[in-house]
N, C-alpha and C positions, 0 to 999 in steps of 0.2 A: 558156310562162314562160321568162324568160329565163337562158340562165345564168352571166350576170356574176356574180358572189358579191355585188358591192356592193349589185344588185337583185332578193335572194332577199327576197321582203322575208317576215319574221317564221323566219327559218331560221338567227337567229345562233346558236341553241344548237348546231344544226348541224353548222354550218361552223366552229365550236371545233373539233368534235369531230373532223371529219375532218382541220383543221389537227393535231393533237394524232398521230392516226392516222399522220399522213403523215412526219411526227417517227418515229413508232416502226418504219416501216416501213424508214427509212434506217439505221436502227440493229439491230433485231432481226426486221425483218417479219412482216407482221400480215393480218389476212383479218376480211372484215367479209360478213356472210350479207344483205343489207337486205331488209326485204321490204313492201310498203303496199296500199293500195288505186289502183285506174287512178285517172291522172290529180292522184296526191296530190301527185306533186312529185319523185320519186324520179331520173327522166331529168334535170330538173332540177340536181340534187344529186350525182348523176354526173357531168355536163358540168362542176362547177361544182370537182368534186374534181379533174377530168383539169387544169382552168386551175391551179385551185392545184399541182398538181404538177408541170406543167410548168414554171410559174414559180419552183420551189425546187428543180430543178435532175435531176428525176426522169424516169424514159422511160417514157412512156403508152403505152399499150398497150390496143386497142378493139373490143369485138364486141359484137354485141344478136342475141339468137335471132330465130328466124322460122319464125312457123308454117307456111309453105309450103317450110321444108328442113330441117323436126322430122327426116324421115326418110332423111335422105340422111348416111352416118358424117361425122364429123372436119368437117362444112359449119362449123359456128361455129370450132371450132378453127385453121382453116385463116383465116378473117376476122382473128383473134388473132394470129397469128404469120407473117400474110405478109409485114409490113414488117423481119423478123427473115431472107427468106430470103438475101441473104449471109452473116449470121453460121451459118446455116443449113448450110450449105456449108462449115465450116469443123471440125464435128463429127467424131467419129470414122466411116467409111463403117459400120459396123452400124447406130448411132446417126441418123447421116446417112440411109441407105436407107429405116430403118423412118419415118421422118418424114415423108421427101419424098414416100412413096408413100402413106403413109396420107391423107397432106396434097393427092395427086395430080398432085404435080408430077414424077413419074415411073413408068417401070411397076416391075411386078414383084409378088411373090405379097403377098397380104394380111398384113401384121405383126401378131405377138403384140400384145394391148390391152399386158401390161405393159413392153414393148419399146416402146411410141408414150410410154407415160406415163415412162419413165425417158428417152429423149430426148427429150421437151417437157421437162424437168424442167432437163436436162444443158443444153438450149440458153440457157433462161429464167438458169440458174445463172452460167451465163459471160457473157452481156449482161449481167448485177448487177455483173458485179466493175467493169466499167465506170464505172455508174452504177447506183444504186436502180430498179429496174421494178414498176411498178406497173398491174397488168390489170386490167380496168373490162368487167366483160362484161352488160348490161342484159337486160332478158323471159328470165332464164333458165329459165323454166317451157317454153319454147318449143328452150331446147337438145339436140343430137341425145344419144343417148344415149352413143356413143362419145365425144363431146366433153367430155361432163358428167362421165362416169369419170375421165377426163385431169385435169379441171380439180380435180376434186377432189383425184386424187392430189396434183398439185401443191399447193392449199391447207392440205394437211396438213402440207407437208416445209419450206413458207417458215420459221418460225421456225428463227431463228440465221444467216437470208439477206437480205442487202436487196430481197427481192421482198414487193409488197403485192398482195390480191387483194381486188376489190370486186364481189361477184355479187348483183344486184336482180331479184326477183320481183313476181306477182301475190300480193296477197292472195287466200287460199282455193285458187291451182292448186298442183298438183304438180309434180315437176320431179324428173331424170334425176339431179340434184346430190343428191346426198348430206348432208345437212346435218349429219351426227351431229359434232360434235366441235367444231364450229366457231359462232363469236360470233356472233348473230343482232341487229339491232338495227328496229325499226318506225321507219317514216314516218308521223306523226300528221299530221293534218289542220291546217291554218293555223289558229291562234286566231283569236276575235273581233277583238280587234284590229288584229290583222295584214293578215286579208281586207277588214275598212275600208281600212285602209291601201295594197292594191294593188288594190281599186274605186277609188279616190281618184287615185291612180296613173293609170289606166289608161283610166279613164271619167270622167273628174272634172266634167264636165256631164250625169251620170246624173240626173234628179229622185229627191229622199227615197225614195219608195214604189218606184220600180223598182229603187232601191238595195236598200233592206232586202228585196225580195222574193230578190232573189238571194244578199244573203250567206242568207236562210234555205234557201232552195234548195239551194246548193253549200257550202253547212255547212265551209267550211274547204277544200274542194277545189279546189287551183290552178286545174287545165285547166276544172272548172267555173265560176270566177268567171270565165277569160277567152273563154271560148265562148260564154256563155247569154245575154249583154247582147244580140246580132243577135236572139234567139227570143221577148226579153220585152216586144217591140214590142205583141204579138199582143195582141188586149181580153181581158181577165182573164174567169178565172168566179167564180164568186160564191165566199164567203169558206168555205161546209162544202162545194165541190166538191172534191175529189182536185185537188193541184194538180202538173197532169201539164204540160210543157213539151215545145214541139219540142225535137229534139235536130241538136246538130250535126253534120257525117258524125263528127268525130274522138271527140266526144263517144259518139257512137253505137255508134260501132266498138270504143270503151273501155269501154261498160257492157254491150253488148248479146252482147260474148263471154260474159259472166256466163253467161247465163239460154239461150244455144245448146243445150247441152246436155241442157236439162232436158224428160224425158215431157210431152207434150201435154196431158193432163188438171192437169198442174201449172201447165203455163204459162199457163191456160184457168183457173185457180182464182185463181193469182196479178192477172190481168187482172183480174178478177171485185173482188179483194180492195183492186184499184187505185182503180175507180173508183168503189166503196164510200165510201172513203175514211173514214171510222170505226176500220175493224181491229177491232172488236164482234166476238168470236168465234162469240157466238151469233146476231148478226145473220147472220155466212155461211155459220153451221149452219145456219137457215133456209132458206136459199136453195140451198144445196152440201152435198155430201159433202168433209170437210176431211181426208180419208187421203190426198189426191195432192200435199200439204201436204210432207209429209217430206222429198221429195228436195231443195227450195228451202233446208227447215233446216239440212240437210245440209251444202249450198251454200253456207252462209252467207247467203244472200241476206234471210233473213227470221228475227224471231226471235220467240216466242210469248210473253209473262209472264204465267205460269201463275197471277200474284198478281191482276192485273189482267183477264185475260183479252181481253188486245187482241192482234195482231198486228202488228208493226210493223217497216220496211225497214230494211235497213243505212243505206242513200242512198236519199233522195227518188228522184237521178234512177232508180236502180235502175227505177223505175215508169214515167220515158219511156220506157226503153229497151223493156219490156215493152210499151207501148202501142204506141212505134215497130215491132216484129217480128209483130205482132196483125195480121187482116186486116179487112175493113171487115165483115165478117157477123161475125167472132167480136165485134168492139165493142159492133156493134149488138144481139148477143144478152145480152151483159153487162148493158149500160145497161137493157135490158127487165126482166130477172131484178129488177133492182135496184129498179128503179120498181115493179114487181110487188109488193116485199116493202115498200114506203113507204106502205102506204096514207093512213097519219096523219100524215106529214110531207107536206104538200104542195107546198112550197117545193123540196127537193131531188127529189122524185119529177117536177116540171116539167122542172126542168133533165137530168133524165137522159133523161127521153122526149123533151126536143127534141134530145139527144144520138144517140136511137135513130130520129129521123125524119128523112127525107131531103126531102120533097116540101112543099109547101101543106099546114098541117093548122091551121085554125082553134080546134078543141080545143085543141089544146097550145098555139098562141099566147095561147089569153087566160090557158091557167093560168100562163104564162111572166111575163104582164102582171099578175097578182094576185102573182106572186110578186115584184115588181121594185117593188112600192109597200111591200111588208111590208121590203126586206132595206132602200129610202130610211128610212125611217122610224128603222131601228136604224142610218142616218148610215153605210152602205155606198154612196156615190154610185155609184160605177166599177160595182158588181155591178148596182146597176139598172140603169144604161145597158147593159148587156153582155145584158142579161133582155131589155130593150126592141127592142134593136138584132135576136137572134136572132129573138124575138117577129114581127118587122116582117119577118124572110126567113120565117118561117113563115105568114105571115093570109095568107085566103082572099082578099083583096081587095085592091086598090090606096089605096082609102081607110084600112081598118084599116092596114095597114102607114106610109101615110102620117104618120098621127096616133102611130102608136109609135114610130117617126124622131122627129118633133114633140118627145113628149116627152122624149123622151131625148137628143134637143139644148138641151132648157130645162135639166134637170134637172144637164146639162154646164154649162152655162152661169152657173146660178145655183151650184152647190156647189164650183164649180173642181174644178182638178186632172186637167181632161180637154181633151187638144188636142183634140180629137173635135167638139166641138159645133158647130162652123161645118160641119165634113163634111158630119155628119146633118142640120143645117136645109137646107143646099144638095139632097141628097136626097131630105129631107121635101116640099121646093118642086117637085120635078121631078113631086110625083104629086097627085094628087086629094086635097087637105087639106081632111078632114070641121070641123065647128064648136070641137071640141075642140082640133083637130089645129091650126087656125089661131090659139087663143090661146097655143098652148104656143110655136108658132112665132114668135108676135109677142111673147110673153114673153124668148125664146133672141134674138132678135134684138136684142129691147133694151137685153137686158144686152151679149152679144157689143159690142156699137154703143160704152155707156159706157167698156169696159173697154179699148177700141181709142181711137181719135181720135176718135171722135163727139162730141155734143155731148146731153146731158141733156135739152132742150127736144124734139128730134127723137125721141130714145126713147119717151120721155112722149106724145108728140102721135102715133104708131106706137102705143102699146100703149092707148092711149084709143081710138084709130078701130078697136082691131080688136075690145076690147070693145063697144064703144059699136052696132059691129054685126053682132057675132058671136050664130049661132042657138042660145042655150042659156035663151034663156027664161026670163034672169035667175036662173035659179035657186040657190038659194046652198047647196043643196050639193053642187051640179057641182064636181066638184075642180079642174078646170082654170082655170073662173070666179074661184075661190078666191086662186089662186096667182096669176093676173093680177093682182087687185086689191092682194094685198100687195107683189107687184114696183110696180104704178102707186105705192101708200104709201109704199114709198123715193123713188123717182122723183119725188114731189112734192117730198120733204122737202128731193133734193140740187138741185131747180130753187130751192124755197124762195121761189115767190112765190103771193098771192094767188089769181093766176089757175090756176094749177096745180093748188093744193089746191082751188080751185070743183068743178073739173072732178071730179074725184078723188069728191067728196059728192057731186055730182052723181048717178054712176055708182054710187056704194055704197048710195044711198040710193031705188035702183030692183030692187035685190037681196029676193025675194021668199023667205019673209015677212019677212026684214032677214039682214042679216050673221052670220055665225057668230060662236061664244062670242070667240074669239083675237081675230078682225079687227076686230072692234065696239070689243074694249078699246082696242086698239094707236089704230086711227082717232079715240078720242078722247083715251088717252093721252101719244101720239106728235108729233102735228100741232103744236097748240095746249094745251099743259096750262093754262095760264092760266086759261081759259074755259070748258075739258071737262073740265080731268084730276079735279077733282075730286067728280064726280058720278059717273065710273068707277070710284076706290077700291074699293068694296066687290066690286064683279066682279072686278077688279083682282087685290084680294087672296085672293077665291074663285081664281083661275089657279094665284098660288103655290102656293096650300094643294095644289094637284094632282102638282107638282114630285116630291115622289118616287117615287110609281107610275106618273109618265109615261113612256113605252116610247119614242115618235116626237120622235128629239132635233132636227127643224126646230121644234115646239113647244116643245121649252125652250129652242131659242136666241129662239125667238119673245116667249116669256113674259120672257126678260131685256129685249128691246128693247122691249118697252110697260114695263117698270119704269123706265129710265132719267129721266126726265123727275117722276117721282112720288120719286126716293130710294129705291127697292125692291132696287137690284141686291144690297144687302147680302144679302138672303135666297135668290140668287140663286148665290152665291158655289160652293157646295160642287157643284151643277150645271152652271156655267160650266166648275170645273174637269173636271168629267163630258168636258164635250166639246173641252175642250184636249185633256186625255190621250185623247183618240179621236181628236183629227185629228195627232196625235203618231203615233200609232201606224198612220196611213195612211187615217181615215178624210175625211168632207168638210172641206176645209178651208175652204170659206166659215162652217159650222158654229164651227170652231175660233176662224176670224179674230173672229167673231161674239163669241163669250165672250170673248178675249183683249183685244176694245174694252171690254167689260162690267167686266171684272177691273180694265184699266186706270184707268178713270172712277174706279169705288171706291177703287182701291188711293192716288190721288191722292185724292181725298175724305176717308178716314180717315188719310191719313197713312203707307201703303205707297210708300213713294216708288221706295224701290230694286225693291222687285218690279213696279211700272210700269214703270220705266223698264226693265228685263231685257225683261220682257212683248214692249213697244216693239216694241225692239230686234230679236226673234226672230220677230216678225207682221212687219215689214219684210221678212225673210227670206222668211217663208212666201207672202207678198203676190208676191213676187218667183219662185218654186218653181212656184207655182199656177196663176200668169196672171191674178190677181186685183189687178192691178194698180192698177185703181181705190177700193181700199180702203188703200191707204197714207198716201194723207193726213192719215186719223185717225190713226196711229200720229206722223204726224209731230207732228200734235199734243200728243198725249201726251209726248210729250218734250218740245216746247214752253214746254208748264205746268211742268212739275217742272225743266225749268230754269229757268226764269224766278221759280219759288219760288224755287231755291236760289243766286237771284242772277247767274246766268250770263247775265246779259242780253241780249249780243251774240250767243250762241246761239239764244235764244230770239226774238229776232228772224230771225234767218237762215230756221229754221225756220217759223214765220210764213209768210215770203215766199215761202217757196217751195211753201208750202200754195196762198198766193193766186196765184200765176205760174201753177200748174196748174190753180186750178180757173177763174179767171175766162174764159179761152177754151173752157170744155168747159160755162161757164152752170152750174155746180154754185154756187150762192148761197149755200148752205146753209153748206160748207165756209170758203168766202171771206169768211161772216159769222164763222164761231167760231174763225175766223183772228186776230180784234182782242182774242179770251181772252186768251192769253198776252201780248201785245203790253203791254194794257192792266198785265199782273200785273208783268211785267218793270220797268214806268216807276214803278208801284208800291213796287218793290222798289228802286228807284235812288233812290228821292224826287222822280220828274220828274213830280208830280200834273197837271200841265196836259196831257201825252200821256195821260199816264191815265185821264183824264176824256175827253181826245178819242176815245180810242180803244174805253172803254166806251159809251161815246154814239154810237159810229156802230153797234154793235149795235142798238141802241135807244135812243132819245132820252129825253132827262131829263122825265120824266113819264108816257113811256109803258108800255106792256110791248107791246112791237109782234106784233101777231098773227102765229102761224105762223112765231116767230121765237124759239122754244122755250128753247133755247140764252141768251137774255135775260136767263133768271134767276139764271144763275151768275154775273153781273155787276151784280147789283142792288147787293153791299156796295160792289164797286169804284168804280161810280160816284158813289155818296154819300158815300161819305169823299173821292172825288178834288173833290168838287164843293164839299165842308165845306171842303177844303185849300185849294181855290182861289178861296174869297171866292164859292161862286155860291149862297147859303143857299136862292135861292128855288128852283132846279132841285133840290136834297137834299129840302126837303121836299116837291116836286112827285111825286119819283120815290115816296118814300115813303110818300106820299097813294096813287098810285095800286098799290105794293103793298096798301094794306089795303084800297082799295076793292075791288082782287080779290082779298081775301082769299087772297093765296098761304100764310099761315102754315097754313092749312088741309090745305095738299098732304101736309105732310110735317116733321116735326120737324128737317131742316135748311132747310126755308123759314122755319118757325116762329124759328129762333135769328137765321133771316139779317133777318125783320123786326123783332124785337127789337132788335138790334143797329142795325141803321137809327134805327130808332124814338130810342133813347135818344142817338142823334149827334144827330138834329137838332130833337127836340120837348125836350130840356132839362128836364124835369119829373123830381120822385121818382115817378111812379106808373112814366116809361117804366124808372126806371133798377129800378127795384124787380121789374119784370116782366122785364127781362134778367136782373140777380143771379139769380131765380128759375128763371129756362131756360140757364142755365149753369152750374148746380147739378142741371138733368135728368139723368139717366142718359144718357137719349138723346142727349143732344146732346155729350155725352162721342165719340160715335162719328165728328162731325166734327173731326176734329180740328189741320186745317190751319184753318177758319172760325171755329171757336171760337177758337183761338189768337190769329186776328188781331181778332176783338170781343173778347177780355178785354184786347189791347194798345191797344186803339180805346177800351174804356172804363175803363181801368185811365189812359192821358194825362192823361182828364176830371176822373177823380176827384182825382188828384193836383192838378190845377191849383184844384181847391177845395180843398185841402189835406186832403184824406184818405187820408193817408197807409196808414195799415193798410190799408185796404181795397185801394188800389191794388197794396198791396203782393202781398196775395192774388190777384188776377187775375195780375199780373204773372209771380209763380212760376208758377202754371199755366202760361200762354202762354209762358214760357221754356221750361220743361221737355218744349212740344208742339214749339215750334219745333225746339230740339237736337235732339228724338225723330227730325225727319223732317230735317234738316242745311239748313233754312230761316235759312242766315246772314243775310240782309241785316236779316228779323223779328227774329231772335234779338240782334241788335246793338245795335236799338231798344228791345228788352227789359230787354236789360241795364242800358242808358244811361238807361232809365224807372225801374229799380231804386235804380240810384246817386241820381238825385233825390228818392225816395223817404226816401231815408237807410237803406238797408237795407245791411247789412253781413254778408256771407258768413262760412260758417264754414270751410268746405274750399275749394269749387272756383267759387262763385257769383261770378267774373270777367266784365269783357267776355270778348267773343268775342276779340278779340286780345289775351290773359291773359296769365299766367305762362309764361315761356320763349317767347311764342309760339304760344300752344296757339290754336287755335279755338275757338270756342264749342262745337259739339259734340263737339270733341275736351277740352273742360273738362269738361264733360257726363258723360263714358265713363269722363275720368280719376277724377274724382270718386266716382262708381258702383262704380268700380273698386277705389279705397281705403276703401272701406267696405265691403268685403268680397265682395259681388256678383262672380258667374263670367257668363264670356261670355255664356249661354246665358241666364243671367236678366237680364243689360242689353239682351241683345238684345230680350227679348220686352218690357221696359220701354218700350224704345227706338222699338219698329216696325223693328229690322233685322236683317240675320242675323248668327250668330253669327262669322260670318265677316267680316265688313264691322267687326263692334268688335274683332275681332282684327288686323284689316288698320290700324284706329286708333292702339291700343294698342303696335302695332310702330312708328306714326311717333311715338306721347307717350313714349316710353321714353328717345329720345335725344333731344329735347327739355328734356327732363328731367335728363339727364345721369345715368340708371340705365339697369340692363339687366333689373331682373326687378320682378314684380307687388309684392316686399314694400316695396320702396320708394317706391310711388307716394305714401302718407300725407305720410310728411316731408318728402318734394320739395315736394310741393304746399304745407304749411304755409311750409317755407322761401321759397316764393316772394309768400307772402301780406304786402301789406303791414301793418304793427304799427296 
């Protein structure tokens, strides 16, 4: 670490203090004891006091003990005061003599200790009248004893002299110094904060998980956040292993003096206790006798909670350095013991026998490989590849090894977050890949392909030829078979043509005795909902219902992705976020990306706008963290939409475009098609119905709902109102015809609102308009609430232009009050200006959007809410936004308004109302 003062970083308490110190020292001199743990920062903070002192005008003065001249007299002493030896020479000769000789820059017979310590004393005294001196003596656990006597003396007699003295130990050694009488002060460990702060520093292209693993690792420990980064290269072990780390020599040489000292059977129990990793007292009473226990307590090195009964380190690394000074028969006897006493754990009793195996052993590789499907399932990717990887050094075979490279290059490949996966399939390819081993391989390779420059069609056409004749005998519950066919399911969806998805049925529907529960649904709920999704509901809905007992979180990100297309994600929500906060906290982050598109969809659907749009934002990031780079274009979308709701047009086109620039040369159709969503919303939102209608129409054309072009029906309102707009009556009720012929209101109660809504634009009857009043009074349909908003503004126009007023009036509030909810100004404008022709006359805040003072529509909204007495907290949840987003409002309507607090919003707002 370094010791600028300016980059201590998290050490300004500090460095007051020692500024403060260095003050007193010039005036009445002062003595500071420091004492920390290695490597906490202490040399550091030494270096950092000698700069400051030098700079305010003081004489430094410098030695650090050494364990190889513990035993030699006056050795530190003699480091301290050799830059003093002219003034040295100028002592009185008794003084003079017993110095120079103790010090061995002369002969003569050995001087009295208190004759050394009254001339250090005499000398240090006459250099001060000079200038302030201030000694800086570092490891003095490691000081000679005659030096340590000296030093003390002197630190007792500075007060009332401008001498300072600054003496830094180990935590837990002893030392020659004396410390009775004198200020003691700890070096604590770098906060959270701070060690972000000098990782950020320091490594600032660290990935999320190798960051968080170290600050958990170096818990605040300078020299270990800047050491450990070269060691955490290494493939991790699984998440209940001991997490033991190379060490570095300096690292090594800082914890490993700890544990030197300590009886063999200790340090033999401690190793024992390491790679336990538990601390269960009675687990290593099983296994041990815990009496050789004490000398480490001692030590400090370990402490017991008698409440808890666990054992647990001072410092993690404490347990490298233990493993570091271990030899390879004590490890391996450890790891045996351990495995010996796991009989019922069979996950961690794998990983410790292939800890304790050195050679081929078939046995332990497959239990390596049973364990590396259980820790996927609970969405630890990194641990099963690291299970596979060792698995495939331990099979008895070229082929078994090969197929566990295989997989564990897929399982890289498909969950990100692993540079690894191109390694191991390159690997995998060097040996005999059995039937298995070949789909996992052509699975890793497909994805690797899309998420590089390849191109969609070639992955696709790759993982069909290596199904199509790979030896598993169709069998569908071959896992591997499994996982082909729902990579082939994306792969259709982002090629997004006919012939793609043939092939795809083709293939699924040679799967004996048919497809699994998940795959069956997705394949007809995914592809084509139009035409399948609804004969899948009830299976469908059997999935969800399984959602909370479900353990295997590729199943529930699986279970969101067949809901998508049916309206399901809602019930999907509280599971979605299961597996954000799991790839938050370092699990897969294809899983995470996976839910954070799920969240987003909904959060846009009901009218979460700002948590979409946050979502976005931060699956960009992780998109980018991951290597998942091919999954950002949905995120751009997402943004897309919710700008383009809220008006920002030119955004929302940019985004668009740069969906389609990416995906049209990599053949992703899929992408390129629901690239004209927003486009379409945006023209919408401007009033430019003629792009709007182009642009919904090249989805799908007016009348049809183009197969395998799923995505179609989120555009079914857009294009009949842009068609109603633009004089094309016959394409509105063409599109609409073939809504009911495929009965989409079937899918899902916002299909149901969006054919209603259709229905009464362009069939003009009471039976349509009585059958929407009726499904916009659902409950249900309350949950869409960007769609309902714009059909109650769709048929609230209508009604008005027949002069029904009340009624229009009714739709209209609603649709106001959805729009402001979600800051959909361009709807909320039209809202208003529907209102005003209504003859409707507010009482507070019911303005255009460009209102009183200025205010905007949703900032009239808030302010309104606001003077009626509602706290942040409850407009927020009115609203759909957070409590902070109406306060960030609230702070621009205030001066606006020309007030500065809540009790005035009422009468401003009145005053501004016209009479």
């Amino acid at each position: 670490m370094t010791a600028t003062p300016e980059l201590l970083f998290g050490r300004e308490v500090e460095l007051a203090r020692i500024e403060r110190f260095l003050e007193s020292v010039r005036h009445d001199g002062n003595v500071r004891m420091v004492r920390g743990e290695p490597g906490v920062g202490k040399s550091a903070l030494l270096a950092a006091a000698a700069t400051m002192a030098e700079a305010a005008g003081l004489r430094v003065l410098r030695a650090s003990g050494s364990e190889f001249e513990a035993d030699v007299s006056y050795s530190l002493l003699n480091q301290l005061l050799l830059p003093l030896y002219g003034e040295m020479q100028r002592l009185p000769p008794a003084l003079r003599d017993a110095l120079t000789v103790a010090l061995g820059f002369g002969p003569g017979p050995a001087p009295a200790a208190l004759m050394v310590c009254n001339a250090a004393l005499s000398l240090l005294t006459t250099v001060a009248k000079q200038a302030p001196v201030l000694l800086i003596v570092d490891d003095v656990q490691w000081a000679d004893r005659s030096s340590a006597v000296v030093l003390g003396f002197v630190a007792r007699r500075v007060p009332k002299s401008p001498i300072g003295v600054i003496a830094a130990r180990r935590t837990g050694t002893e030392s020659f110094l004396d410390p009775s009488g004198l200020t003691g002060v700890t070096v604590e460990p770098l906060s959270a904060e701070a060690s972000s702060r000098l990782v950020d520093f320091r490594f600032p292209t660290m990935t999320p998980r190798a960051r968080q693993r170290l600050l958990d690792l170096a818990q605040g420990n300078p020299l270990a956040l800047g050491e450990l980064p070269d060691t955490l290269a290494d493939p991790p072990q699984p998440a209940n292993f001991s997490d033991v780390v190379p060490l570095s020599d300096r690292l090594q040489a800082n914890f490993a003096n700890r544990i030197a000292g300590l009886p063999d059977p200790t340090r033999l129990l401690l190793l024992l206790a390491t790679f336990e990793g538990s601390g269960d007292v009675r687990i290593l009473r099983g296994m041990t006798d815990l009496t050789p226990l004490a000398p480490a307590e001692r030590a400090h090195l370990v402490r017991v909670d008698d409440a808890t009964g666990r054992i647990t380190f001072r410092h993690p690394l404490i347990q490298s350095a233990i493993v570091a000074t271990s030899t390879h028969e004590e490890r391996r006897r450890a790891h045996l013991a351990i495995a010996e006493a796991l009989p019922g754990d069979p996950e961690r009793r794998s990983w410790h026998l292939a800890a304790a195996t050195a050679g081929p052993d078939e046995v332990v590789a497959a239990e390596l490989e049973r364990a590396s499907h259980r820790v996927l399932q609970r969405g630890d990717a990194l641990a099963a590849i690291a299970a596979l990887t060792r698995a495939a050094e331990l099979s008895a075979t070229g082929e078994d090894a090969a197929r566990r490279l295989a997989e564990a290059a897929y399982i890289g490949a498909e969950a990100g977050g692993s540079a690894d996966a191109t390694t191991l399939l390159a690997r995998a390819r060097k040996m005999n890949v059995d039937a298995a081993g070949a789909l996992h391989a052509a699975g890793a390779a497909a994805l690797l392909m899309i998420n590089g420059d390849g191109d969609v069609h070639t992955a696709h056409r790759l993982l069909a030829g290596a199904i199509e004749t790979g030896a598993h005998g169709w069998r569908a519950d071959d896992p591997a078979l499994d996982e082909a066919m729902h990579t082939l399911l994306l792969l259709s969806w982002y090629a997004g043509s006919p012939d793609h998805w043939a092939a795809f049925h083709r293939l699924l529907a040679m799967l004996r005795p048919g497809p699994a529960d998940l795959l069956s649904v997705m394949s007809r709920t995914f592809p084509d909902p139009v035409r399948t999704g609804r004969a899948a509901l009830p299976d469908l809905e059997a999935l969800i219902a399984t959602l909370p007992e479900e353990e295997d979180l590729t199943r529930v990100m699986r279970i969101g992705t067949a809901s998508i297309y049916l309206d399901r994600l809602g019930e999907n929500r509280e599971y979605s976020w299961r597996l954000v906060r799991q790839g938050r906290e370092g699990g897969a982050p294809r899983r995470q990306l996976s839910a954070m598109m799920h969240l987003c969809l909904d959060g846009f659907l009901t009218g979460r706008w700002d948590e979409s749009e946050t979502l976005a934002v931060e699956a960009q990031q992780v998109c980018g963290d991951s290597g998942l780079t091919f999954l950002r274009w949905y995120f751009l979308y997402t943004r897309a939409i919710v700008a383009a709701g809220r008006g920002r047009a030119g955004e929302a086109y940019e985004l668009a475009d740069e969906i389609t620039h990416w995906a049209l040369p990599r053949g992703v159709a899929g992408a390129a098609a629901i690239a004209h969503h927003p486009r379409a919303l945006a023209a919408a939102a401007t009033g430019d119905f003629e792009s709007a209608y182009r642009h919904a129409a090249a989805s799908s054309p007016a009348g049809v709902l183009a197969a395998y072009v799923p995505n179609c029906t989120w555009l079914m309102f857009d294009l009949v109102e842009a068609a109603v707009r633009t004089g094309r009556p016959a394409e509105a009720r063409a599109h609409a015809d073939a809504m009911r012929g495929a009965d989409v209101a079937a899918l899902s109660s916002r299909m149901r609102l969006l054919q209603h809504g259709v229905d009464a634009l362009v069939l003009d009857s009471d039976d349509a308009d009585t059958r929407l009043a009726q499904t916009l009074n659902d409950p249900a349909s309350e949950r869409w609430l960007f769609e309902s908003s714009r059909i109650r503004l769709a048929f609230a126009e209508r009604l008005r232009r027949r002069r029904n007023f009340s009624a229009a009036r009714t739709q209209l509030l609603a649709a106001r009050s959805g729009f402001a909810a979600m800051g959909a100004e361009p709807w909320l404008v039209r809202a208003t200006a529907e209102l005003r022709a209504t003859g409707y006359r507010p009482v507070v805040a019911e303005q255009p959007a460009a209102g009183p003072a200025g205010l905007t529509g949703q900032e009239l909204e808030i302010a309104g809410l606001a003077a009626g007495g509602l706290t942040n907290k409850q407009i927020a949840e009115r609203l759909y936004l957070s409590p902070r987003t109406v306060g960030a409002h609230l702070y621009r309507i205030f001066p606006k308004l020309g007030i500065s607090a809540r009790a005035g919003l009422r009468d401003a707002l009145s005053a501004q109302l016209p009479e």
